[in-house]
BALUMGU-355598 format. One record per residue (C-alpha): residue number from 1; residue in one letter; x, y, z. Coordinates in pm, 1 decimal, decimal comma. Layout:
// residues N
[atom NUM; 'a'; [X; Y; Z]]
...
***
This chain:
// residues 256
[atom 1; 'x'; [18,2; 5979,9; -654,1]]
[atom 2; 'x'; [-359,2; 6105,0; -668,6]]
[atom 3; 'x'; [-542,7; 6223,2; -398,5]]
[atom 4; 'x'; [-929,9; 6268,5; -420,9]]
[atom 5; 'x'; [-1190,0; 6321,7; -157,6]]
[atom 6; 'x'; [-1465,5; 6063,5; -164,4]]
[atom 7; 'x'; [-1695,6; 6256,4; 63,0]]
[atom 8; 'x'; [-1760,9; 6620,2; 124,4]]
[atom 9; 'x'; [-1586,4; 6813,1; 255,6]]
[atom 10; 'x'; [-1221,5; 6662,4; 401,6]]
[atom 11; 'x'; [-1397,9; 6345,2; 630,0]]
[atom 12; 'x'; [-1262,2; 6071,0; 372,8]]
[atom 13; 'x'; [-1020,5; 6074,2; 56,9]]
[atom 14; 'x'; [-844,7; 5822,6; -219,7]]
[atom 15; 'x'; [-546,0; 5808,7; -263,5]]
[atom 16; 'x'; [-394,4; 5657,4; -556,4]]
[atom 17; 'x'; [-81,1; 5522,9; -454,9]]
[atom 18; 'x'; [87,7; 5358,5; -779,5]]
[atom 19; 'x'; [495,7; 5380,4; -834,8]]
[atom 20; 'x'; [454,4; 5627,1; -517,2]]
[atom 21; 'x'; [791,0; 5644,3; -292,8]]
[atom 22; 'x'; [698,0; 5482,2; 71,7]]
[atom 23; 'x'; [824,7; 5810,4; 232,0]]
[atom 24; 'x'; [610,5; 6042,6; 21,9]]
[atom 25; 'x'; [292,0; 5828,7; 56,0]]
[atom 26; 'x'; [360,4; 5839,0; 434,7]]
[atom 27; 'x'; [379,2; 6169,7; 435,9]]
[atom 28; 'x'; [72,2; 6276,5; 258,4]]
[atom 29; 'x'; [-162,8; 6061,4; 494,4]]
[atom 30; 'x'; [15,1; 6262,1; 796,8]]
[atom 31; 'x'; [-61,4; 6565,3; 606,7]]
[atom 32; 'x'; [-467,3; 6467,8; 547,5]]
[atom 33; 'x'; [-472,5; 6309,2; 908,7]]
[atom 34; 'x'; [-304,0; 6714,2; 1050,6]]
[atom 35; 'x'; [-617,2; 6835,5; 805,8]]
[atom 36; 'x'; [-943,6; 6606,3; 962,5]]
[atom 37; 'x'; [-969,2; 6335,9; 727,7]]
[atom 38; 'x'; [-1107,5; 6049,5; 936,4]]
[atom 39; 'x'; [-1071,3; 5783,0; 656,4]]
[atom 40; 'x'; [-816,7; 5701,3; 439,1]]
[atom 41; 'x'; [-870,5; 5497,9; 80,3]]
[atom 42; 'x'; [-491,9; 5356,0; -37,8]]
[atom 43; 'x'; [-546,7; 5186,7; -387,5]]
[atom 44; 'x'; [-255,2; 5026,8; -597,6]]
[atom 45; 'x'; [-40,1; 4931,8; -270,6]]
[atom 46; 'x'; [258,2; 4763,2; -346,4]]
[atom 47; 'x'; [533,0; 4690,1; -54,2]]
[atom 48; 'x'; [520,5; 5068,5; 73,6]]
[atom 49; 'x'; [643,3; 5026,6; 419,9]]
[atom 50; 'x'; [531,2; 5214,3; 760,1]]
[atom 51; 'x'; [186,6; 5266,3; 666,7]]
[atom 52; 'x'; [-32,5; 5432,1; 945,9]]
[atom 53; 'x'; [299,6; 5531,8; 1145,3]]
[atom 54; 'x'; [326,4; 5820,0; 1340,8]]
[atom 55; 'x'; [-3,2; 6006,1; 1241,1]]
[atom 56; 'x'; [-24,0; 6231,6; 1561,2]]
[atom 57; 'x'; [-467,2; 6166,9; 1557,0]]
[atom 58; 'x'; [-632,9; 5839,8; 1506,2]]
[atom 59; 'x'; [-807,3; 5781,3; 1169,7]]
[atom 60; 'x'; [-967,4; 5485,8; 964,5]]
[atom 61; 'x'; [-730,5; 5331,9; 698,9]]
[atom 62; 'x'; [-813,3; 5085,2; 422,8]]
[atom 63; 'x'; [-574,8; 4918,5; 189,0]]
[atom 64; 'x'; [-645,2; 4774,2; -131,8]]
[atom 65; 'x'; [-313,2; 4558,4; -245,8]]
[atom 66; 'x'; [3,3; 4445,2; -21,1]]
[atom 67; 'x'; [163,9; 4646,2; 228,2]]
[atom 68; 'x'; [501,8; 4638,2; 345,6]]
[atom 69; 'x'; [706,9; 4614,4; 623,5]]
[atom 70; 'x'; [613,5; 4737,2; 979,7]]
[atom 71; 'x'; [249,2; 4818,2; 873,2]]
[atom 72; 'x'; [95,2; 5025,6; 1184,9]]
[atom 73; 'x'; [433,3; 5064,0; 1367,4]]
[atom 74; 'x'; [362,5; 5279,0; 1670,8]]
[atom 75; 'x'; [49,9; 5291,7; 1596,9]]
[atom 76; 'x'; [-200,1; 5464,7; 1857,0]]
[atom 77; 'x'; [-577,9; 5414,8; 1820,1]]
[atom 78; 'x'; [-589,0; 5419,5; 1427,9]]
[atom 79; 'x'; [-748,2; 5129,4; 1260,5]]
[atom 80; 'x'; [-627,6; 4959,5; 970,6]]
[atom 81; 'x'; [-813,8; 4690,4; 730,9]]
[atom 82; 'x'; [-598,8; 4509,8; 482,9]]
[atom 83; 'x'; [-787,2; 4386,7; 140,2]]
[atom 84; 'x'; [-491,5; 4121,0; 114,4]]
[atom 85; 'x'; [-184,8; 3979,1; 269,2]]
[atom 86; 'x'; [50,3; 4206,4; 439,1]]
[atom 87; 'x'; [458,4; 4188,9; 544,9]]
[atom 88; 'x'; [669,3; 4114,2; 834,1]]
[atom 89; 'x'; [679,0; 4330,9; 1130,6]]
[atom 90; 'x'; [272,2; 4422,3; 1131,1]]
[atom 91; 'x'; [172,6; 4605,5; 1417,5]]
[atom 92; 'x'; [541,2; 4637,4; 1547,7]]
[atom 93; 'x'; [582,4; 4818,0; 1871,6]]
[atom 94; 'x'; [186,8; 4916,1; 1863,9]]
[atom 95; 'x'; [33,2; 5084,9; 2162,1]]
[atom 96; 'x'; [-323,0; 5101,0; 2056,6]]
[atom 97; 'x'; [-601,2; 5026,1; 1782,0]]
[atom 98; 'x'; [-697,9; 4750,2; 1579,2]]
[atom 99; 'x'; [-538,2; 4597,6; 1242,8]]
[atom 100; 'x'; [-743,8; 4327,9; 1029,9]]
[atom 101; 'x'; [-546,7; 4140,8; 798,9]]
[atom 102; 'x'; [-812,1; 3956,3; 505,9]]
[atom 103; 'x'; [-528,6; 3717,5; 400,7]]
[atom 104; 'x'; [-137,7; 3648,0; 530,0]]
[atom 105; 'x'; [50,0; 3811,4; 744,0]]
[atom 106; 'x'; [461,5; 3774,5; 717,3]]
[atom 107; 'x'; [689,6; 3748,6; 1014,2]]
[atom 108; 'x'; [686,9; 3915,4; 1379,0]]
[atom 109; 'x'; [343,9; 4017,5; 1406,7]]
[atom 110; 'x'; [313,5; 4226,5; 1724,2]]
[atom 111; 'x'; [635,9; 4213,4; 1803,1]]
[atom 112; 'x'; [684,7; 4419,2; 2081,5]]
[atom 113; 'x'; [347,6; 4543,0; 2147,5]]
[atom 114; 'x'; [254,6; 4684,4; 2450,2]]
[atom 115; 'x'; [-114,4; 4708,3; 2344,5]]
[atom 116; 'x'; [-375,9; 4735,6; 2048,6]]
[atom 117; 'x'; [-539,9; 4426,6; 1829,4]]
[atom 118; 'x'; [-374,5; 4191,6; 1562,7]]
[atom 119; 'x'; [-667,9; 3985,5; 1306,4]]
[atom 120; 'x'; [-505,3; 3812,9; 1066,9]]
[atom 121; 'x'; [-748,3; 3565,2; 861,7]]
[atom 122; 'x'; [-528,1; 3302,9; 760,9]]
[atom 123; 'x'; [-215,3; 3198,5; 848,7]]
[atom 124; 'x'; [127,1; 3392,6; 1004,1]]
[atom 125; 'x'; [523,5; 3333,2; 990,3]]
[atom 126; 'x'; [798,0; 3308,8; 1241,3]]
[atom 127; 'x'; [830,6; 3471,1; 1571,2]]
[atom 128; 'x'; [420,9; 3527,2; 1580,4]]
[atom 129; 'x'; [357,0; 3733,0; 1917,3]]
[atom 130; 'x'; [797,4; 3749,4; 2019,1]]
[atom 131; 'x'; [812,9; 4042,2; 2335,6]]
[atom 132; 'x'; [452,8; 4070,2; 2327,8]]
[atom 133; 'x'; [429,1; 4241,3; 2682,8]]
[atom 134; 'x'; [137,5; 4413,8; 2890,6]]
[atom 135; 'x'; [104,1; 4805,8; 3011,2]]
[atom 136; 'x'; [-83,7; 4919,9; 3270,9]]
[atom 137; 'x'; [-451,9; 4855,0; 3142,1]]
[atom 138; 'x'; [-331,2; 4792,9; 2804,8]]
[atom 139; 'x'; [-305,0; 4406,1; 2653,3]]
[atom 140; 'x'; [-222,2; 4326,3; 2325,2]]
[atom 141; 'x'; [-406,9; 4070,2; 2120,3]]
[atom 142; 'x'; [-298,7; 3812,5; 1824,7]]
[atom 143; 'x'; [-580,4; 3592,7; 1671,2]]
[atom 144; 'x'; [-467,4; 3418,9; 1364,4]]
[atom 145; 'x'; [-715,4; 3205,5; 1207,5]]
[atom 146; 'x'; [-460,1; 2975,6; 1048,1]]
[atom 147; 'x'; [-162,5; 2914,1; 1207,2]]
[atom 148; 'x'; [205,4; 2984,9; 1280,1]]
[atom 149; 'x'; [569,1; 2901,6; 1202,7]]
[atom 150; 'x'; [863,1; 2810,3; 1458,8]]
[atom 151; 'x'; [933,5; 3057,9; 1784,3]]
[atom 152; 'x'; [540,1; 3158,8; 1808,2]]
[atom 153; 'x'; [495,8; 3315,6; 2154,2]]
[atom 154; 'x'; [902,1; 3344,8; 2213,4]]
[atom 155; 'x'; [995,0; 3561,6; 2478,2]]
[atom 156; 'x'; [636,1; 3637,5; 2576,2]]
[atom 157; 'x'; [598,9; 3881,0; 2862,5]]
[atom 158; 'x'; [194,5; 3957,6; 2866,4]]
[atom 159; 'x'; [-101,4; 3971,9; 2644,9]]
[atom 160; 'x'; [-303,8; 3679,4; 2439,1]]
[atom 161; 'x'; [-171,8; 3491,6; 2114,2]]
[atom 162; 'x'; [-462,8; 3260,7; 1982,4]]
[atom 163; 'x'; [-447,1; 2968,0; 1684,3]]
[atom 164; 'x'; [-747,4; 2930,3; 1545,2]]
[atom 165; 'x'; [-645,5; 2644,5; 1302,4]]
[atom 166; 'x'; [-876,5; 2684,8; 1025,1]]
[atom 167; 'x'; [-643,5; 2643,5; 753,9]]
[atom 168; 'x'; [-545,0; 2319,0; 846,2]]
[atom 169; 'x'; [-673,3; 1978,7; 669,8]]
[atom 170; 'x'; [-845,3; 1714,5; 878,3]]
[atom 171; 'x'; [-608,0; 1570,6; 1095,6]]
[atom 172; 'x'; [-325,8; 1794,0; 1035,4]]
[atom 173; 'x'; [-170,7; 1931,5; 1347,5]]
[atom 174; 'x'; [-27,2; 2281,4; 1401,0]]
[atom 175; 'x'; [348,2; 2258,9; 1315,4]]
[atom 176; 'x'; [523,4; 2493,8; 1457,1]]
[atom 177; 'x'; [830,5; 2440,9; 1671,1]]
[atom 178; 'x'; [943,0; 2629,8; 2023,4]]
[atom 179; 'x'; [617,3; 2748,4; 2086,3]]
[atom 180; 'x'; [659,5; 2948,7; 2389,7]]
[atom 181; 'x'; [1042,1; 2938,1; 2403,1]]
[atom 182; 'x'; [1132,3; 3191,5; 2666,5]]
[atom 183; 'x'; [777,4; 3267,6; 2757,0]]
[atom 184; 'x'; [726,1; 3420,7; 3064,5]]
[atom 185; 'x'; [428,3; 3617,3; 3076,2]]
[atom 186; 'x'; [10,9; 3611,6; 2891,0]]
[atom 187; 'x'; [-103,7; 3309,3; 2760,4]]
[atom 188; 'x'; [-162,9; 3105,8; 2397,5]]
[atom 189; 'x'; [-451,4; 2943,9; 2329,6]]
[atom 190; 'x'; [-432,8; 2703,8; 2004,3]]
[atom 191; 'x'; [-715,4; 2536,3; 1863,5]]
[atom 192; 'x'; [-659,3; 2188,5; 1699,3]]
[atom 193; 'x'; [-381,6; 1907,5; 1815,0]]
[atom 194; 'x'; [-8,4; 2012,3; 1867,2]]
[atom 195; 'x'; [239,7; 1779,0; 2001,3]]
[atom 196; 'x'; [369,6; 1823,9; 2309,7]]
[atom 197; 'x'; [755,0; 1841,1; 2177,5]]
[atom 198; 'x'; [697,1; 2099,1; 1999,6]]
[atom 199; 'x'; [652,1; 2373,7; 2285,4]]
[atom 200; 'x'; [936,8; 2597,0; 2467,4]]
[atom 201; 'x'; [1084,5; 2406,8; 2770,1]]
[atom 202; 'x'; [940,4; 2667,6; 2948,5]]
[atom 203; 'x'; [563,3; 2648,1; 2872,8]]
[atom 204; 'x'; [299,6; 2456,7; 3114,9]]
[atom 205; 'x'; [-37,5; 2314,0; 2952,7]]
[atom 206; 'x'; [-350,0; 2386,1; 3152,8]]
[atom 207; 'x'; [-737,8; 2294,9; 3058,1]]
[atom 208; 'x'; [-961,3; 2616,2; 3021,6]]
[atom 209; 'x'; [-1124,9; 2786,2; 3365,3]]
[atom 210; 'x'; [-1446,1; 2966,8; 3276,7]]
[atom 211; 'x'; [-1166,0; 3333,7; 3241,6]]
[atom 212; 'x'; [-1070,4; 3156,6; 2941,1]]
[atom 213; 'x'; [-1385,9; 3013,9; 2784,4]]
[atom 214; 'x'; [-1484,0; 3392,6; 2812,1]]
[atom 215; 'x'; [-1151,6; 3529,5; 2668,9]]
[atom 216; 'x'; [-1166,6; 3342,5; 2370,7]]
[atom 217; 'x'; [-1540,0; 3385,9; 2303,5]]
[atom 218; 'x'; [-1451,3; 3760,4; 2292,1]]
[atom 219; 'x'; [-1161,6; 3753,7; 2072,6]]
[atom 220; 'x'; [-1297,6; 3414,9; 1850,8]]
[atom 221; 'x'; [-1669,7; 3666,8; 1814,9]]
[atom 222; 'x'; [-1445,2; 3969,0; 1696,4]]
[atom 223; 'x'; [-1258,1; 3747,0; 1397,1]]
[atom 224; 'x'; [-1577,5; 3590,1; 1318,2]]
[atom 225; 'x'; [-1730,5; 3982,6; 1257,3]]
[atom 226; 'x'; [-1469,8; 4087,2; 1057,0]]
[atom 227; 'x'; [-1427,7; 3774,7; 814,7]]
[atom 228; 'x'; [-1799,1; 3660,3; 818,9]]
[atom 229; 'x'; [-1768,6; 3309,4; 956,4]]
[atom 230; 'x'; [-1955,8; 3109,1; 1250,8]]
[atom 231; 'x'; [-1795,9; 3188,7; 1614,1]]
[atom 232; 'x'; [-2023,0; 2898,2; 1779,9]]
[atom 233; 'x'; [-1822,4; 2635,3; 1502,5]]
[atom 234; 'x'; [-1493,1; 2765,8; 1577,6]]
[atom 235; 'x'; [-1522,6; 2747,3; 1970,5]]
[atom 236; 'x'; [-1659,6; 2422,2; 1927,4]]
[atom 237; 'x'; [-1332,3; 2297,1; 1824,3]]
[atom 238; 'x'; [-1046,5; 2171,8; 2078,4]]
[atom 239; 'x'; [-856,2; 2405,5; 2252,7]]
[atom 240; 'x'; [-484,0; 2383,6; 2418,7]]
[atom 241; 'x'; [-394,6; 2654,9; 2681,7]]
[atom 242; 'x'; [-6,3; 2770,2; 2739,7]]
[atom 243; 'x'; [97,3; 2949,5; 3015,4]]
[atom 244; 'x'; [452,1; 3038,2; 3155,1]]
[atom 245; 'x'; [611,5; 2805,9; 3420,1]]
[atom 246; 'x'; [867,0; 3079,6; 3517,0]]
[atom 247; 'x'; [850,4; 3445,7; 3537,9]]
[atom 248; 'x'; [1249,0; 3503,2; 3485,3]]
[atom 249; 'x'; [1354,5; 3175,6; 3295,6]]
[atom 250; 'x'; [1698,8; 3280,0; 3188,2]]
[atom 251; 'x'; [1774,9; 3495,1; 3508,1]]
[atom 252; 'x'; [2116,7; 3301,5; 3609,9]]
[atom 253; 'x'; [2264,5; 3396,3; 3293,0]]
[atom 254; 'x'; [2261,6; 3712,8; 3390,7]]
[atom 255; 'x'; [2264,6; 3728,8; 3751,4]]
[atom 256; 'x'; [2390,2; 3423,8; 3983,7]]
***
């Protein structure tokens, strides 16, 4: 692993992070994070997993190749920018800050999160958004600007999960199956057709109020900065709105 500074002093470094153990690249951005650095280069990223966990201070990261698992776990008010795809689990469990994703993103994005901002340009996996919940003031965000597998949205207890679409053909319709399943709290917003059958049992469909126009303008204007493309075109497009039917949809099986 090589370390450099790319600016004077200790604001910024490089680090190198070829054949380097996930543990002891983990470690070393702690270490520069403890010592002021405010951005972090990783080069030569290859599945190292828990990248921009438990860093104490929040700091800039940006990652040139593929990282693994769990990417920003925790995380609390960093930012990270991916130059590629990343893994399953990104942005598990985050509280707060901002991920941007220029490519894939695996399975469970956001699961869990109480909080903080998911961009992912293209498309996601399974379970997209599963136990996304809300705390306090804090709301966590999914914008995908593809779209999802099966389960997206399951078990939803707050925030927003939007579909942008934009990877799929003319006339090809999102895919996924269970969309919603179990929801019961936030709201999804996809863009493009969906058939009905393929959402959670417990899911209602709604037309956009003017709160929603203005939710999605936000989020749709924040993807379009960070991967250069046309907001106005993409809100032009149709848009579905899911919202829970039930706040405790599986309460008798636990309590009669």
């Amino acid at each position: 692993m090589m370390v450099e500074s790319i600016k004077e002093g200790v604001e910024a470094s490089r680090i190198d992070a070829a054949g380097t153990y996930y543990r002891d690249l983990n470690q070393k951005i702690k270490e520069l994070a403890q010592d002021g650095v405010s951005h972090i280069e990783l080069h030569n990223v290859f599945g190292q997993r828990y990248i921009g966990t438990g860093l104490g201070r929040a700091i800039d990261i940006d990652i040139y190749g593929t990282p693994g698992n769990d990417l920003g776990m925790l995380m609390n008010g960093s930012k990270i920018t991916v130059h590629g795809n990343a893994q399953d689990g990104c942005g598990n469990t985050m509280n707060e800050g901002t991920i941007i994703v220029h490519g894939h993103a695996g399975d469970v994005p956001l699961l869990s999160a109480r909080g903080g901002h998911l961009f992912v340009r293209d498309d996601v996996g399974y379970r997209a958004g599963i136990h996304m919940k809300e705390y306090g003031e804090k709301k966590p965000v999914l914008v995908v600007g593809g779209t999802a597998q099966d389960f997206c949205g399951e078990y939803m207890a707050g925030g927003v999960l939007i579909l942008l679409g934009l990877t799929l053909r003319e006339g090809e319709k999102h895919k996924a199956n269970f969309v919603g399943t179990g929801m019961h709290g936030g709201v999804i917003y996809l863009r493009g057709e969906i058939d009905s059958y393929r959402f959670g049992k417990e899911v209602g469909v709604a037309p956009l109020d003017d709160k929603d126009i203005s939710t999605l303008g936000k989020y749709v204007g924040e993807y379009a900065a960070y991967f250069k493309c046309r907001a106005d075109d993409i809100m032009k497009g149709k848009f579905t709105k899911l919202f829970p039917k039930y706040l405790r949809p599986y309460g008798q099986l636990y309590a009669y």
